[in-house]
C-alpha positions in Angstrom: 0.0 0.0 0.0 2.6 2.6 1.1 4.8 1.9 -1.5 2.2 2.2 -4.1 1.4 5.2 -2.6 5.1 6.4 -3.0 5.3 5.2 -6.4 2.4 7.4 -7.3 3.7 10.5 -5.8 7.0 10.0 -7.8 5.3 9.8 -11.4 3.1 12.8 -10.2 7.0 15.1 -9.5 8.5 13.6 -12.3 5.4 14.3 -15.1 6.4 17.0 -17.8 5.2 19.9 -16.3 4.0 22.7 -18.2 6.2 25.6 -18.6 5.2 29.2 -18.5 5.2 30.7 -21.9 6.4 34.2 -23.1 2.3 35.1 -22.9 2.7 39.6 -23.2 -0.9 39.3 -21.3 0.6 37.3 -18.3 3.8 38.2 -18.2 3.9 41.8 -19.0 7.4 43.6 -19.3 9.0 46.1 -21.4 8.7 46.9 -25.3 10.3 49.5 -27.4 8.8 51.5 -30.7 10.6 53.8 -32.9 8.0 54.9 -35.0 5.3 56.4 -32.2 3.7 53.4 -31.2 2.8 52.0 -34.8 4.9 48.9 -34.2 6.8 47.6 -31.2 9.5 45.5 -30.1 10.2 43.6 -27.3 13.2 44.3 -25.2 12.9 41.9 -21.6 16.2 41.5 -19.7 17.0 38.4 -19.1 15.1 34.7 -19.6 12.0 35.7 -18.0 10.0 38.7 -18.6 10.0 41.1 -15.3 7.5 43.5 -14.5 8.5 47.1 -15.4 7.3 49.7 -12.8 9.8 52.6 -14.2 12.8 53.5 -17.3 15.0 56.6 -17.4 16.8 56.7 -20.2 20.3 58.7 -19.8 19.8 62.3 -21.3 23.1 61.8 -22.3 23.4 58.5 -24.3 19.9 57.4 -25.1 21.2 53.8 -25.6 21.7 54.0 -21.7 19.2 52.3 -19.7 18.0 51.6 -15.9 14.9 49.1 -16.0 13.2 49.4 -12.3 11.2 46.0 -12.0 9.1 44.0 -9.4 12.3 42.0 -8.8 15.2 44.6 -8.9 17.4 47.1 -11.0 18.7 46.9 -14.6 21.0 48.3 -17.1 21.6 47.8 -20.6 24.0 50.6 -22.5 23.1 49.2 -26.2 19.6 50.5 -26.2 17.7 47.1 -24.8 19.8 44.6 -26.6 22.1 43.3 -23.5 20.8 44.1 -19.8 22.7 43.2 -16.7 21.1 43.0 -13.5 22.4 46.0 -11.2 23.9 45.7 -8.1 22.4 42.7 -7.1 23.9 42.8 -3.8 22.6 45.6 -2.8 19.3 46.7 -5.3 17.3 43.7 -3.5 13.6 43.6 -4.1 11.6 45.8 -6.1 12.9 49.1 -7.4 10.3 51.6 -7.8 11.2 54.5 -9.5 14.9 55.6 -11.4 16.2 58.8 -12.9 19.8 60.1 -14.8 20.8 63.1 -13.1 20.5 66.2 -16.0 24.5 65.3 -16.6 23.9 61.8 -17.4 26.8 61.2 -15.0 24.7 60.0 -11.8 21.6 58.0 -11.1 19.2 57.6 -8.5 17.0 54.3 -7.7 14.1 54.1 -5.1 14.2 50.8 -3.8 11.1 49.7 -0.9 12.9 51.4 1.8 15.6 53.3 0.8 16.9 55.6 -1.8 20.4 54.5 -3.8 22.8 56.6 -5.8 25.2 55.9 -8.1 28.2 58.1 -9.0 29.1 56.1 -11.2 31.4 54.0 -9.9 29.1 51.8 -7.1 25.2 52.0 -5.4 25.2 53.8 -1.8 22.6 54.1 0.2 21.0 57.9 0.9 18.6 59.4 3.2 14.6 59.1 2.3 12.4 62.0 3.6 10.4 60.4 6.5 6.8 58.7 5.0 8.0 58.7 1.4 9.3 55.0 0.6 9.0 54.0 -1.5 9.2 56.1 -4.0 5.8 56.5 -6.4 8.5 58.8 -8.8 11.6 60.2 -9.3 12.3 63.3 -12.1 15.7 64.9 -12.8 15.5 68.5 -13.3 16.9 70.4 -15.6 19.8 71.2 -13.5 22.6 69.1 -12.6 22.0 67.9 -8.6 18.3 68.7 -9.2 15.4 65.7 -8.5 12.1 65.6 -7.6 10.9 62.6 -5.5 6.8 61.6 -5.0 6.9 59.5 -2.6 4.3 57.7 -0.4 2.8 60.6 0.5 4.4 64.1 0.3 6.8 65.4 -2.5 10.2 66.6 -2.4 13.4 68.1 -3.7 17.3 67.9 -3.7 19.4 69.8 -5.3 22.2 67.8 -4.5 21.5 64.9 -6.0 19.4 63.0 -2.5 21.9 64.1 -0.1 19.5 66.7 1.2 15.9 66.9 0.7 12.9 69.7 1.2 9.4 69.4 1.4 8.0 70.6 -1.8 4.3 69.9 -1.9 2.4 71.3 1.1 0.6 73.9 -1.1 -0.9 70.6 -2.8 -4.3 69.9 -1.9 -3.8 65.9 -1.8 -1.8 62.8 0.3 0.6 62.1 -2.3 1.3 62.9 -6.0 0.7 60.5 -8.6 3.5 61.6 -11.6 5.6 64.3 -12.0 6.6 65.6 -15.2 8.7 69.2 -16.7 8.2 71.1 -20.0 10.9 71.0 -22.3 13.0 74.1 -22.3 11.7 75.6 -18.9 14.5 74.5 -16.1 12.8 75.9 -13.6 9.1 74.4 -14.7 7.6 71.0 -12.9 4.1 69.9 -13.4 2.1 67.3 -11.1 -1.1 64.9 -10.9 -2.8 64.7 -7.9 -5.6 64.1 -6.7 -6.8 64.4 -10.2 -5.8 67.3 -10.9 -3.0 69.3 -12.7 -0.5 71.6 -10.4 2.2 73.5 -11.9 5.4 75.3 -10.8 7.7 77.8 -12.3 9.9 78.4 -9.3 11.3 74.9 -8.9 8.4 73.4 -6.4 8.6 76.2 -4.3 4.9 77.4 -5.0 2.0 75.8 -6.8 -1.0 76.3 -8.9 -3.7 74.4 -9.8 -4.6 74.0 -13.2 -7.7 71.8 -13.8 -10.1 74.5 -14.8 -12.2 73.2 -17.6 -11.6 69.2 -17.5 -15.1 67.6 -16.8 -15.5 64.0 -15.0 -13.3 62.8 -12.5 -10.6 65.1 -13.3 -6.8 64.4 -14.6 -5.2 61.2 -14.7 -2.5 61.7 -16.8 -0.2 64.2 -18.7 1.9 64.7 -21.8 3.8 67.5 -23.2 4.4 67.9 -27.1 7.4 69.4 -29.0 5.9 72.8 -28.8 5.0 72.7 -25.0 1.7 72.3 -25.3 -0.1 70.4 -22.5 -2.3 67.5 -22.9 -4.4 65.4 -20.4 -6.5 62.6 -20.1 -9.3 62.5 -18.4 -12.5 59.7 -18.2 -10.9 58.5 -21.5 -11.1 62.1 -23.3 -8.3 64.0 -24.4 -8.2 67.6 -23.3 -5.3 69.9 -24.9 -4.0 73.2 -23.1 -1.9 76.5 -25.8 -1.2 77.7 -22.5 -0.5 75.0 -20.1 -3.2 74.4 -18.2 -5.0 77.3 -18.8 -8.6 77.1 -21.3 -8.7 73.4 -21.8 -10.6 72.0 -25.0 -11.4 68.3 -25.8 -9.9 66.8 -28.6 -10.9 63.9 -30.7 -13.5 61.5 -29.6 -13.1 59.1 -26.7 -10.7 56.5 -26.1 -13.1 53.1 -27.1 -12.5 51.7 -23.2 -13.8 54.5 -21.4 -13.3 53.2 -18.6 -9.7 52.7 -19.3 -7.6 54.3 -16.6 -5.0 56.5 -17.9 -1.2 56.1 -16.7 0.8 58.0 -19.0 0.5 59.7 -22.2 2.8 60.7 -25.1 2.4 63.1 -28.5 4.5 63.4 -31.3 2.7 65.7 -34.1 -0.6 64.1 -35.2 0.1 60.2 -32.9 -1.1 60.4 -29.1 -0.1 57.2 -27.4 -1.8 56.9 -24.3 -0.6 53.6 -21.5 -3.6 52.7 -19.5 -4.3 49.9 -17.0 -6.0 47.7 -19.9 -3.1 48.3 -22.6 -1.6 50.6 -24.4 -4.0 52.9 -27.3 -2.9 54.7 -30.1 -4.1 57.7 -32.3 -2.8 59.2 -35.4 -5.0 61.5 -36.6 -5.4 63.8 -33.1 -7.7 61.4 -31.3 -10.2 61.2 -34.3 -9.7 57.0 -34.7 -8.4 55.1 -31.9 -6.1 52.1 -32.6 -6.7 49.1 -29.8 -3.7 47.7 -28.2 -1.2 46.3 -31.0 -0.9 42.4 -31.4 2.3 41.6 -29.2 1.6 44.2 -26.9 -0.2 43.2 -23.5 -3.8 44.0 -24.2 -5.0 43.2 -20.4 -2.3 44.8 -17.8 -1.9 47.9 -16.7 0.7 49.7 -18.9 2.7 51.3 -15.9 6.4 52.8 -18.0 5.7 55.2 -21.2 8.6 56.9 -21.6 10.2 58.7 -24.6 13.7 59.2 -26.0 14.2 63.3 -25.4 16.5 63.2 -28.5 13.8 60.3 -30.5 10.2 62.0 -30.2 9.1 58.7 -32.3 11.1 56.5 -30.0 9.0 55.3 -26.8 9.3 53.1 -24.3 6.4 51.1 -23.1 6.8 49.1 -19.8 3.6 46.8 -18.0 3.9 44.9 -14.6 1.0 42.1 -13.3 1.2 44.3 -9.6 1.1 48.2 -9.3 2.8 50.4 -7.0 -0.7 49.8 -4.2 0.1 45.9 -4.0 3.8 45.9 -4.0 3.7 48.6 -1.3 1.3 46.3 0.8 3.5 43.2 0.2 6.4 45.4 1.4 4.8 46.3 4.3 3.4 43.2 5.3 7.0 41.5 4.5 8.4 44.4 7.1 6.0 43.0 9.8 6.6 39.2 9.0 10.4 40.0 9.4 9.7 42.2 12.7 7.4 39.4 13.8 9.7 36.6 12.7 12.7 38.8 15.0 10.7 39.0 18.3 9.8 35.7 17.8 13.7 34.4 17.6 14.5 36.8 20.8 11.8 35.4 22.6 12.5 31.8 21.5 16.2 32.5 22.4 15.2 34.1 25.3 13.1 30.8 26.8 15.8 28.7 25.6 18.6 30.4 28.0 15.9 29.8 30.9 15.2 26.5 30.6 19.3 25.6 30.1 19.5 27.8 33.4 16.7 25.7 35.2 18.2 23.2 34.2 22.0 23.5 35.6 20.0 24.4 39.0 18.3 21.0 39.1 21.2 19.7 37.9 23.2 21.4 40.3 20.7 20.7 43.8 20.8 16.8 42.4 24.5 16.5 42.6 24.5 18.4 46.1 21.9 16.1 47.1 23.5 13.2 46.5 27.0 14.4 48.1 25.4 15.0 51.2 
């Protein structure tokens, strides 16, 4: 009986078991266009596809990449061809958000509790404002030493490079800041989404305005700027377009087919609006007026979480989806903190009862032997 019973259990483990295909609308991960979205190409590190949750590209060699995933840091230098996972010693866990410094020269990685920088030559750890890890997003300003940091709630700024930070968005009506974004051209210039709606600064986060006036719904959930500086949004799946950013906002085109499509990120080049939503990525040519669903290849059910574009390409983008969003890798961070706290007291207090029953037991040992020599 028993060994029948063995027997079984060893042709069940030693079956051909499935293996997990390179499904897009499983696995997610990170795809490339040069051409605006009309046709894309995959570009996954490694032998498994990992869930992209950021991208900078270095403003200074656009073939120089840091790839934030669910399941650490990394780096390709030839444009996506050949990635190398970062620091592996040190990057552990899920790296939320990355930026090039305006120099190209140093980075900056938000990791689940702490912020790393690299000078180039290794990863240290820096100090994180209190309540912001990790990281919801990190954008270099346009001047060397400049970065903005959301993080889990409030917003902040260094200008020297994370070794110092301030609190930058008290004048924001809202917990936390969902992206961060600066026109082209304008160094001083940073514009933010929260709580649906669109802030802007022209005195490097020092003092904001809101500028939401005119978008119907449930306000702003994402924003793009074009070659010329104009501003764009997305809104309940309708395009809005700002000449004078983020004042008199007008809808343009019709609405994205999934309404109910939550806008990430956006991107425009000329006539092509690519918007990355959490059910794929959508694509327009003609200003909104036909709406292309997600392309064959491309995950059409995840949340498209990285659209990012090449500041010297404007047809070359970066789209990046992840199965688990900033929300559920937070929680799983948090409750992985209180397992480990848990799992700590638990060895101090099992180490602790340990050293008292060896001690009760040397005194009984100790009373027996005088016992016995009396």
């Amino acid at each position: 009986m028993h060994r029948g019973l063995v027997a079984l259990a060893t042709a069940f483990v030693l079956l051909p078991q499935e293996a997990p295909a390179h499904d897009p609308d499983t696995l997610g991960g990170v795809f490339r266009t040069h051409d605006v979205g009309a046709t894309w190409t995959s570009i996954n590190p490694g032998i498994f596809v990992s869930g992209a949750l950021a991208l900078a590209v270095s403003p200074r060699d656009p073939n120089h990449l840091l790839l934030a995933t669910d399941s650490g840091l990394w780096r390709s230098r030839n444009g996506g061809r050949d990635w190398d996972v970062e620091a592996p010693g040190i990057l552990t866990g899920p790296a939320f958000a990355a930026a090039f410094d305006a120099d190209g020269q140093r980075a900056l990685v938000a990791g689940s509790t702490t912020l790393f920088r690299d000078d180039g030559d290794r990863w240290r750890p820096v100090r994180t404002p209190a309540g912001a890890a990790p990281a919801r997003a990190l954008l270099a300003g346009a001047v060397p030493g400049r970065v903005y940091l959301a993080g889990r709630s409030g917003l902040y700024r260094s200008d020297d490079w994370g070794q110092s930070w301030a609190n930058a968005g008290s004048a924001i009506e809202a917990d936390h800041v969902d992206a961060l974004l600066a026109p082209p051209g304008r160094p001083d210039d940073v514009y933010a989404v929260a709580g649906g709606s669109v802030w802007s600064s022209n005195d490097a986060a020092r003092s904001w305005q809101r500028r939401t006036g005119g978008v119907p719904g449930h306000g702003v959930e994402a924003v793009g700027f074009d070659s010329t500086a104009r501003l764009w949004a997305v809104g309940s799946g309708q395009v809005f377009r700002s000449d004078h950013p983020g004042e008199r906002w007008r809808p343009v085109g019709k609405p994205v087919p999934e309404t109910l499509a939550m806008a990430l990120a956006m991107a425009i080049s000329g006539e092509v609006i690519v918007i990355a939503t959490d059910r794929g990525v959508f694509r327009s040519a003609d200003g909104g007026e036909r709406w292309e669903l997600p392309k064959e290849g491309l995950p059409a059910h995840l949340a498209a979480r990285v659209l990012v574009g090449d500041s010297r390409s404007p047809t070359t983008l970066y789209a990046g989806f992840a199965l688990t969003g900033y929300e559920d890798l937070q929680t799983r961070v948090r409750r992985s903190e209180t397992a480990s706290s848990r799992s700590s007291l638990g060895s101090i207090v099992g180490g602790f009862g340990l050293v008292v029953l060896l001690a009760l037991g040397v005194i009984a040992a100790a009373r027996h032997l005088a016992h016995k020599l009396r």
